[in-house]
TORDRENTOR-25097 format. One record per residue: x, y, z negated of N, C-alpha, C in turn; residue in three letters; residue number from 1. Coordinates in pm, 1 decimal. Layout:
BEGIN
      nxx      nyy      nzz     caxx     cayy     cazz      cxx      cyy      czz residu num
        X        Y        Z        X        Y        Z        X        Y        Z    Ala NUM
...
This chain:
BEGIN
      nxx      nyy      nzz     caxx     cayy     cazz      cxx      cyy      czz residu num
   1323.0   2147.3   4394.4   1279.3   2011.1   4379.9   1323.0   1951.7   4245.5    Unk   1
   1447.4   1990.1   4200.1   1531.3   1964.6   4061.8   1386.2   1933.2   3948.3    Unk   2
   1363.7   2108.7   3979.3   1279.3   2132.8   3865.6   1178.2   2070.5   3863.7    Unk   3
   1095.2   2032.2   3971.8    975.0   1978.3   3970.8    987.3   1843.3   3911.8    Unk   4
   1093.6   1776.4   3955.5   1090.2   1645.3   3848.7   1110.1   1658.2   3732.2    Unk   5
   1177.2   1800.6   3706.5   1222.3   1760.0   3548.4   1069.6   1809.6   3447.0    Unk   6
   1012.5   1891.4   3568.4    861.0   1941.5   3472.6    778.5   1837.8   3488.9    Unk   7
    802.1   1730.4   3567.7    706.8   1634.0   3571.9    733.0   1547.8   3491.3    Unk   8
    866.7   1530.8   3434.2    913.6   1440.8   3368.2    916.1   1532.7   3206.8    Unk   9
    911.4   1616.8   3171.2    827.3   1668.5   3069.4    692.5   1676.1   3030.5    Unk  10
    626.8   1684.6   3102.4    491.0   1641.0   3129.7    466.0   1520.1   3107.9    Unk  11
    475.1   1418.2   3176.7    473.3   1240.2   3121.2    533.3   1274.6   3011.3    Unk  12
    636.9   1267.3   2939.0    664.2   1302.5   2814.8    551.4   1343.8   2692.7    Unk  13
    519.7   1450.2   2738.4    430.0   1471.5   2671.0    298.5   1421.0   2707.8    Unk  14
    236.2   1382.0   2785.4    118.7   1288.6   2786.9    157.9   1132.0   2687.4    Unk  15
    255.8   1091.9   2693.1    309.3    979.3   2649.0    297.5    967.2   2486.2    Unk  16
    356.0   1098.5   2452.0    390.0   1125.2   2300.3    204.8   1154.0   2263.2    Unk  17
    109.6   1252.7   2336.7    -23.4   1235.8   2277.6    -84.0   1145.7   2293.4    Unk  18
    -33.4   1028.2   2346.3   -106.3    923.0   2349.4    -78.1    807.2   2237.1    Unk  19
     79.5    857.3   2259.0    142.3    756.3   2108.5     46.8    817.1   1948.5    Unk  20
     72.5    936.8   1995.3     30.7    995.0   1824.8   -142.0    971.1   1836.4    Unk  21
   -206.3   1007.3   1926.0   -348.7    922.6   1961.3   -392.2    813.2   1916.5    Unk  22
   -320.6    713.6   1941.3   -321.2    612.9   1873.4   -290.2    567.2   1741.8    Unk  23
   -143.6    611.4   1703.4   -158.0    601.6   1580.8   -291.5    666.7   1486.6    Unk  24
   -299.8    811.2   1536.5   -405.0    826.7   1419.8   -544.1    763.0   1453.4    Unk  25
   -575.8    712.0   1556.9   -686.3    610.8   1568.0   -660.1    481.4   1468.1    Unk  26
   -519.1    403.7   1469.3   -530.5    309.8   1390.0   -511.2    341.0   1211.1    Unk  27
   -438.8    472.1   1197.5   -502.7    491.2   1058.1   -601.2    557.1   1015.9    Unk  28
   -718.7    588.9   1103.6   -846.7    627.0   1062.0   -919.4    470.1   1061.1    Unk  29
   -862.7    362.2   1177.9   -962.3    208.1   1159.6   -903.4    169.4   1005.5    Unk  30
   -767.1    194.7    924.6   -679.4     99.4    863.8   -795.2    187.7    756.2    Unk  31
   -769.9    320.2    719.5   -874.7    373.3    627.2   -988.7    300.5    635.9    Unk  32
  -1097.7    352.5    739.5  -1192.1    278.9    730.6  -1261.4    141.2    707.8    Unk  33
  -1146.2     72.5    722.9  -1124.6   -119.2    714.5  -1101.4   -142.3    568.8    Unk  34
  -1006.3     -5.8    537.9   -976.8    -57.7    397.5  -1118.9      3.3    310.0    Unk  35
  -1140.0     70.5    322.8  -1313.8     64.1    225.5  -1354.3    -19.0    233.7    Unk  36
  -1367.9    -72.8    332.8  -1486.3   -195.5    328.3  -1414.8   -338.2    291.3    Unk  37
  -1276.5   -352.4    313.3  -1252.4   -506.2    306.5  -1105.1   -449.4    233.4    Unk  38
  -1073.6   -535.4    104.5  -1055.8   -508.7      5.0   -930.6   -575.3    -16.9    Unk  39
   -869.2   -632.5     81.3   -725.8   -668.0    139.5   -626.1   -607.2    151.3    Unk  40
   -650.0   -509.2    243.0   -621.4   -395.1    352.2   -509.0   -317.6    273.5    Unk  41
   -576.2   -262.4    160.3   -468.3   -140.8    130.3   -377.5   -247.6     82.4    Unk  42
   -366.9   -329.6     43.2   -274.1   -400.7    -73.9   -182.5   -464.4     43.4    Unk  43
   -246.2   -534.1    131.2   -132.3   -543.7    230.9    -85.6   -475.7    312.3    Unk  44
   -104.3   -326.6    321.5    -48.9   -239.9    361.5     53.5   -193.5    305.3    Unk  45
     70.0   -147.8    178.6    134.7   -108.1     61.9    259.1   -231.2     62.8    Unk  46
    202.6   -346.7     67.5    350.9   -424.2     39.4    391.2   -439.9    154.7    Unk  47
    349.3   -414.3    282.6    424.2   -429.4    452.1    498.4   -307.0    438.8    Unk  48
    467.2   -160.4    397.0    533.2    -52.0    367.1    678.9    -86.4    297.8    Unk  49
    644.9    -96.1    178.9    731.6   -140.3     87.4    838.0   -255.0    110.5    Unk  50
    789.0   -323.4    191.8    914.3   -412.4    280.6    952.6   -352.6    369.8    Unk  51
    897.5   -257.5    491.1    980.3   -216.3    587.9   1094.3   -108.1    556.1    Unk  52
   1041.2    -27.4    429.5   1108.0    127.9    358.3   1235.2     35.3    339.1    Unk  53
   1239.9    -83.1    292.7   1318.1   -115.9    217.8   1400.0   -196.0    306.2    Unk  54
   1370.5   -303.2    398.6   1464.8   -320.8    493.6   1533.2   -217.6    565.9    Unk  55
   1444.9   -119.9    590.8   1564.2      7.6    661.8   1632.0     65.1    585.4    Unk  56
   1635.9     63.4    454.0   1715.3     98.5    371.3   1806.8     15.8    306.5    Unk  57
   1830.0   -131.3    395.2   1913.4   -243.5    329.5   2065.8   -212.9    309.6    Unk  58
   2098.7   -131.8    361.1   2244.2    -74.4    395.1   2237.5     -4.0    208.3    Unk  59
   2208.1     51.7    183.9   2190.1    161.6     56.4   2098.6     72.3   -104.5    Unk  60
   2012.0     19.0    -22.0   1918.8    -22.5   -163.7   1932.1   -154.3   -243.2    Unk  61
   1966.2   -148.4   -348.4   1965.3   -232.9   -453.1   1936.0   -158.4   -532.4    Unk  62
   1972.0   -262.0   -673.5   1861.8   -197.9   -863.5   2001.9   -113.2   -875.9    Unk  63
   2112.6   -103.1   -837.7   2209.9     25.6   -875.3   2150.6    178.5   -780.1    Unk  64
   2106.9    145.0   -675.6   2157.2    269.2   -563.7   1978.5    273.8   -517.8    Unk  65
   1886.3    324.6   -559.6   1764.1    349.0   -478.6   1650.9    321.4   -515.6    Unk  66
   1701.4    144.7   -562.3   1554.3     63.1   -553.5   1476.1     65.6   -635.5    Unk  67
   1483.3    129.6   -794.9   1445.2    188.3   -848.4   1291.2    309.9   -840.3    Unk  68
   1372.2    417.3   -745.6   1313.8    487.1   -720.7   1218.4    474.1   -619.3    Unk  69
   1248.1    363.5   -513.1   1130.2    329.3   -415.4   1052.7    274.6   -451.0    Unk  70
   1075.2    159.0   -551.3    972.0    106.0   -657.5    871.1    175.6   -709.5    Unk  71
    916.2    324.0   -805.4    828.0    385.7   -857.7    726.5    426.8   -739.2    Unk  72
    785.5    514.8   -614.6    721.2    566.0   -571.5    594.9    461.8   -519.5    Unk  73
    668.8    335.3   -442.9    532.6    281.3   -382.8    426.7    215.8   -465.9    Unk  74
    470.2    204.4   -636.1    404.1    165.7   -746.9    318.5    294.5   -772.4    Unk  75
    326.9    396.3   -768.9    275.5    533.2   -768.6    136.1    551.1   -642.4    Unk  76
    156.9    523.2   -527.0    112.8    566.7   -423.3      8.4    413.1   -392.3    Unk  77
     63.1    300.3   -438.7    -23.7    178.2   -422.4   -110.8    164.4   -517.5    Unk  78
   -108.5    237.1   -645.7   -223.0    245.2   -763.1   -329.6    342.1   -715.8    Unk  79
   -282.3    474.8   -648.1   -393.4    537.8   -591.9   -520.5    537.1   -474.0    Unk  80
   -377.0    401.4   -415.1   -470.1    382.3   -256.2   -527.5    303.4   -296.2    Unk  81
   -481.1    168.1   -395.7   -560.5     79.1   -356.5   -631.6     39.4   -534.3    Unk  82
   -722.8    120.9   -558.0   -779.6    145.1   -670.5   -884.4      4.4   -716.8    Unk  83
   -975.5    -31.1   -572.5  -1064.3   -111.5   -561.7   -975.7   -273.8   -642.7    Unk  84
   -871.3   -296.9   -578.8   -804.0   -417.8   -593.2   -906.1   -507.3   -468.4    Unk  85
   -793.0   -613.1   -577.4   -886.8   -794.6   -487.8   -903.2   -895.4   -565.5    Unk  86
   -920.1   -995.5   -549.0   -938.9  -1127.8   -666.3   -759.3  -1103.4   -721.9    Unk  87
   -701.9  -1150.8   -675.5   -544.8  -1143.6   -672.4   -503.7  -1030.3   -813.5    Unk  88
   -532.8   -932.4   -711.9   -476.7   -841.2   -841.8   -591.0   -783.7   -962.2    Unk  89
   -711.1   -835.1   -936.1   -797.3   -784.8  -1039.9   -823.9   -917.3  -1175.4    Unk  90
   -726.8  -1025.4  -1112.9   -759.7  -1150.1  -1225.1   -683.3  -1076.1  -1369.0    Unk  91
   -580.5  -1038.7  -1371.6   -523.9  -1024.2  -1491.9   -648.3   -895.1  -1608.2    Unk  92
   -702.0   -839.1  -1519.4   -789.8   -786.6  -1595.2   -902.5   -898.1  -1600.4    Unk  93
   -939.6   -937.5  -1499.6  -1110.7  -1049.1  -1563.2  -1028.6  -1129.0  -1684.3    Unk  94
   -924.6  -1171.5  -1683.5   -881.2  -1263.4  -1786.7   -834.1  -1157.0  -1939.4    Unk  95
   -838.8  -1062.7  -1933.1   -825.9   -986.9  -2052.4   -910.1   -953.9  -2104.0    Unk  96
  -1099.0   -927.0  -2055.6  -1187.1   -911.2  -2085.9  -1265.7  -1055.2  -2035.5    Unk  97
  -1225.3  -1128.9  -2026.6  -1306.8  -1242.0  -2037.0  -1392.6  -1334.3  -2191.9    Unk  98
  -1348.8  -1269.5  -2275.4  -1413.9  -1273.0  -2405.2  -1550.1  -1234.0  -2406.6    Unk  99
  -1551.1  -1082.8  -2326.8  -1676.9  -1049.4  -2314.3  -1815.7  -1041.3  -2240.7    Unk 100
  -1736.4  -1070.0  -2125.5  -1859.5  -1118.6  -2004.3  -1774.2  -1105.6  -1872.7    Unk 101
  -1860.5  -1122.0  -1790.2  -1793.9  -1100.7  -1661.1  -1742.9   -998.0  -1591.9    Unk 102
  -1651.4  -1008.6  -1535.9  -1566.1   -872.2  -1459.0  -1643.5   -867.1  -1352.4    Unk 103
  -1681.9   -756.4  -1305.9  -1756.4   -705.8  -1182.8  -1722.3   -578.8  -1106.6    Unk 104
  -1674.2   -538.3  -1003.2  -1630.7   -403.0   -893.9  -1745.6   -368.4   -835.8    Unk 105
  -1814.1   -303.6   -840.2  -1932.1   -234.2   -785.5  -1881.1   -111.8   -692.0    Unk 106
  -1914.9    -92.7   -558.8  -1874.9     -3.4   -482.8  -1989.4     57.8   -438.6    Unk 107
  -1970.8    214.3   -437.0  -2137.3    264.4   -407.6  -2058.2    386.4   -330.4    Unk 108
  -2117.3    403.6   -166.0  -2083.9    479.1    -72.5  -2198.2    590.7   -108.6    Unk 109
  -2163.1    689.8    -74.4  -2226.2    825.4    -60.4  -2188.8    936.9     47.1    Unk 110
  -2284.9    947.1    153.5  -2305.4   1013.4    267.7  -2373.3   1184.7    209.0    Unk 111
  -2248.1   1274.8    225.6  -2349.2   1429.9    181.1  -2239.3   1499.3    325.4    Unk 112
  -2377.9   1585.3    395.6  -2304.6   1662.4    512.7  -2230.1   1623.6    554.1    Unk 113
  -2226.1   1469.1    596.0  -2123.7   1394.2    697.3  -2019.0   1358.7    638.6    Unk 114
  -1993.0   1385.0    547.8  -1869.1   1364.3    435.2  -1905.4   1214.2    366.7    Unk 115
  -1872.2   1109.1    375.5  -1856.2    999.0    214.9  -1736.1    940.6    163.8    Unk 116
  -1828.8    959.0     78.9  -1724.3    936.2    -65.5  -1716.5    801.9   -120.5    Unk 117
  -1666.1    776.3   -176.2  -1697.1    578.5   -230.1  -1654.4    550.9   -357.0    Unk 118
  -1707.4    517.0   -429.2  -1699.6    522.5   -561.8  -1667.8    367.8   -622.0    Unk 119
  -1587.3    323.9   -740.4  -1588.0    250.4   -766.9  -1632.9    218.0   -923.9    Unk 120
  -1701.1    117.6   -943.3  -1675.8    110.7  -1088.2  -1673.8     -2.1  -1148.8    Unk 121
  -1606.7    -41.0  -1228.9  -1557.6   -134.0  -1302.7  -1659.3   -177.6  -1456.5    Unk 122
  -1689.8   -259.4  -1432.2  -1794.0   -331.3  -1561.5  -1768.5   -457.7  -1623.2    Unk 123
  -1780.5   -503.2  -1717.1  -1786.7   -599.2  -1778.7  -1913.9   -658.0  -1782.0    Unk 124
  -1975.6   -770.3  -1757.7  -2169.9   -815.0  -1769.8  -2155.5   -925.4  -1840.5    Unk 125
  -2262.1   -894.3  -1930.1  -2274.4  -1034.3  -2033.3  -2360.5  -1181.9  -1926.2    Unk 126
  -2419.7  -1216.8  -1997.1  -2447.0  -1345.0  -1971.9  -2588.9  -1305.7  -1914.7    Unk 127
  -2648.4  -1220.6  -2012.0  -2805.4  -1120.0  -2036.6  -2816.9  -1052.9  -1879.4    Unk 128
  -2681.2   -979.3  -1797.2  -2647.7   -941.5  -1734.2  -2647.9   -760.6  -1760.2    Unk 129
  -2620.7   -709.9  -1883.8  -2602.3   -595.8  -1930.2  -2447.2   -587.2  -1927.7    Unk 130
  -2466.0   -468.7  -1895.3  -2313.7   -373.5  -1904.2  -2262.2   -413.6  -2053.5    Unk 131
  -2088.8   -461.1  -2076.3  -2112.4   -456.5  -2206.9  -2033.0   -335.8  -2196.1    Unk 132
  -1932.2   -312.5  -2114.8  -1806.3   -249.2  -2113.3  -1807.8   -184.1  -1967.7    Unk 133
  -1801.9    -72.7  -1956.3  -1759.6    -13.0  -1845.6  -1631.7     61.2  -1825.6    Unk 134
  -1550.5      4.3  -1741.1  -1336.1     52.9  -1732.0  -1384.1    155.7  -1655.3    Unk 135
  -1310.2    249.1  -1755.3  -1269.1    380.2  -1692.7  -1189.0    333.9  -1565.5    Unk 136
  -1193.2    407.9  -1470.8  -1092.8    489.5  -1308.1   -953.2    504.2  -1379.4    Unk 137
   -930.1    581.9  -1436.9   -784.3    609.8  -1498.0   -742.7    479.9  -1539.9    Unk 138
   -792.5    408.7  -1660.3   -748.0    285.6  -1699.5   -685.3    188.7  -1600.9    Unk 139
   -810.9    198.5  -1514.8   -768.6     89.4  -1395.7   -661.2    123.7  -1273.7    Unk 140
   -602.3    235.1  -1275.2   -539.5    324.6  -1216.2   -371.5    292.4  -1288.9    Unk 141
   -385.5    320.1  -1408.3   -267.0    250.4  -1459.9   -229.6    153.0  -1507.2    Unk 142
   -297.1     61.1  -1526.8   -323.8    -86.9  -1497.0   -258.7   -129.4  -1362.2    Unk 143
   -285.0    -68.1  -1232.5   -238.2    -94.7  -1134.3   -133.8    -69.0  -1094.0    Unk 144
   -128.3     55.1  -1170.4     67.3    106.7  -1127.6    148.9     15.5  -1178.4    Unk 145
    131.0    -46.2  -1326.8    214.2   -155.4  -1351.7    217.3   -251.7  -1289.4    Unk 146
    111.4   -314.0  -1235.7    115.7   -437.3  -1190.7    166.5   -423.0  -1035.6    Unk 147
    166.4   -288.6   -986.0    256.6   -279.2   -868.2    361.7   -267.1   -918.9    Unk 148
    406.7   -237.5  -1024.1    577.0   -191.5  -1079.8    624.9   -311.0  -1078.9    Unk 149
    578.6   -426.6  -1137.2    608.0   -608.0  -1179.0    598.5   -652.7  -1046.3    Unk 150
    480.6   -657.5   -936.6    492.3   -714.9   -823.6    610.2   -681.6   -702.1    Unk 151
    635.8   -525.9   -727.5    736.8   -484.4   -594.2    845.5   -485.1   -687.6    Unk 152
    883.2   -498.3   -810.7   1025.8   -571.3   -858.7   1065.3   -707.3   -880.2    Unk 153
    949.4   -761.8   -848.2    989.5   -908.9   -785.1    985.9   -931.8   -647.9    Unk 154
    947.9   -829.7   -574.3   1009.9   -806.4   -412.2   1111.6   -795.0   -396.5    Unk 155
   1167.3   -647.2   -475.8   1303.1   -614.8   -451.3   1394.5   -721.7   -551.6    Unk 156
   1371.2   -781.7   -623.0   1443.9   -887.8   -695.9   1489.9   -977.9   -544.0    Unk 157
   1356.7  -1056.8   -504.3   1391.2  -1118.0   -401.1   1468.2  -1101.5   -319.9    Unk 158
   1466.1   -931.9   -233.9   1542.7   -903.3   -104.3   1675.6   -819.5   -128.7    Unk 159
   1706.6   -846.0   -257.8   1821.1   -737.4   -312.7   1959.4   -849.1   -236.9    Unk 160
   1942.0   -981.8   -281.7   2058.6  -1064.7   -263.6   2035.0  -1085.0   -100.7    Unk 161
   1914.7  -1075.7    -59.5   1944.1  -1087.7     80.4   2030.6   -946.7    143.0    Unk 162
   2001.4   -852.1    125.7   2044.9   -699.0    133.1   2170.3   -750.9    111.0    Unk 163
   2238.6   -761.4     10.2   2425.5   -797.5      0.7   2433.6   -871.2     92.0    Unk 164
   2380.5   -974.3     61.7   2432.5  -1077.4    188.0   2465.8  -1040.4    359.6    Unk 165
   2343.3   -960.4    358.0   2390.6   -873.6    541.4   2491.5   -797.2    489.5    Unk 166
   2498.9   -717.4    371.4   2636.7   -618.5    386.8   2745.1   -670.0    387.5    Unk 167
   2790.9   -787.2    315.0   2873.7   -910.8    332.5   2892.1   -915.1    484.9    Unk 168
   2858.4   -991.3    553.8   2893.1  -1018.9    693.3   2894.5   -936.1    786.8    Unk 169
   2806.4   -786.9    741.8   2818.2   -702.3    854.0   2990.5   -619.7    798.4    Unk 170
   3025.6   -621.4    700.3   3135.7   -612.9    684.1   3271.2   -725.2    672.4    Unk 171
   3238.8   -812.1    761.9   3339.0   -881.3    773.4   3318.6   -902.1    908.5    Unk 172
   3241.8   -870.5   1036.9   3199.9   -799.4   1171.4   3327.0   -690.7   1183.8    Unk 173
   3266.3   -598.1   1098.7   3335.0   -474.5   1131.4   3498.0   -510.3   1120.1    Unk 174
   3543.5   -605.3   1011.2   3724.2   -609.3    980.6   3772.8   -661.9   1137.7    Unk 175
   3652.7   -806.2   1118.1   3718.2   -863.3   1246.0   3724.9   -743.6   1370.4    Unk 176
């Protein structure tokens, strides 16, 4: 009888765990798919990441011990995901080419053998409404890594003094 509960109770176990992991990868195939189409998504994903990595790492991370390096990485990994941008982060470019016409993101999906792909491209349009300037992918790619490098070091600027501050009191917890 021992055993039968304990195989039953391995069993729920594992129905439990394919249902957990079920789900998750259901919600990051919707979070993928949401993020093609609505142009939010990755960017607030990337900085909910980048705050949670970093609260669980409040014990360890500041600009001496870590934060550095989590910076790069999610500045690295948020230029690739989230290539498209949004008004937000694509103004500093309309305002650098605003001399020449208008900034425009053109997104063009492509369906081959069930597979699509999504393409982005970046233009400048005169007034005429001709291309004057078309931004390279790469350009705009590292364009973005910086401006994630400046945005999540004024995150971690922000949550660095909060970070001491819990180590402060959680070490004066522990004396008492």
């Amino acid at each position: 009888m021992k055993t039968l509960f304990r195989n039953l109770k391995i069993l729920l176990l594992c129905i439990v765990a394919i249902a957990l992991i079920s789900l998750l990868s259901a919600a990051v195939i919707y979070l993928f798919v949401a993020g093609i189409s609505n142009q939010w998504i990755w960017s607030s994903i990337i900085l909910f990441v980048f705050i949670i990595v970093t609260w669980f790492l409040k014990w360890r991370v500041d600009w001496k011990h870590g934060g550095i390096i989590i910076l790069v990485i999610t500045a690295f990994f948020g230029s690739m995901a989230d290539m498209r941008g949004n008004q937000i982060y694509n103004e500093p470019i309309r305002l650098f080419y605003r001399d020449l016409g208008k900034f425009e993101v053109l997104t063009q999906s492509t369906t081959i053998n069930g597979t699509t792909g999504t393409n982005y491209y970046f233009n400048i349009i005169n007034a005429s409404g001709h291309v004057v300037k078309h931004i390279l992918i790469v350009e705009v790619i590292i364009f973005r890594f910086f401006e994630y490098l400046i945005l999540y070091a004024i995150v971690l600027s922000i949550l660095v003094p909060f970070f001491k501050l819990i180590r402060k009191i959680g070490r004066r917890i522990d004396i008492d």
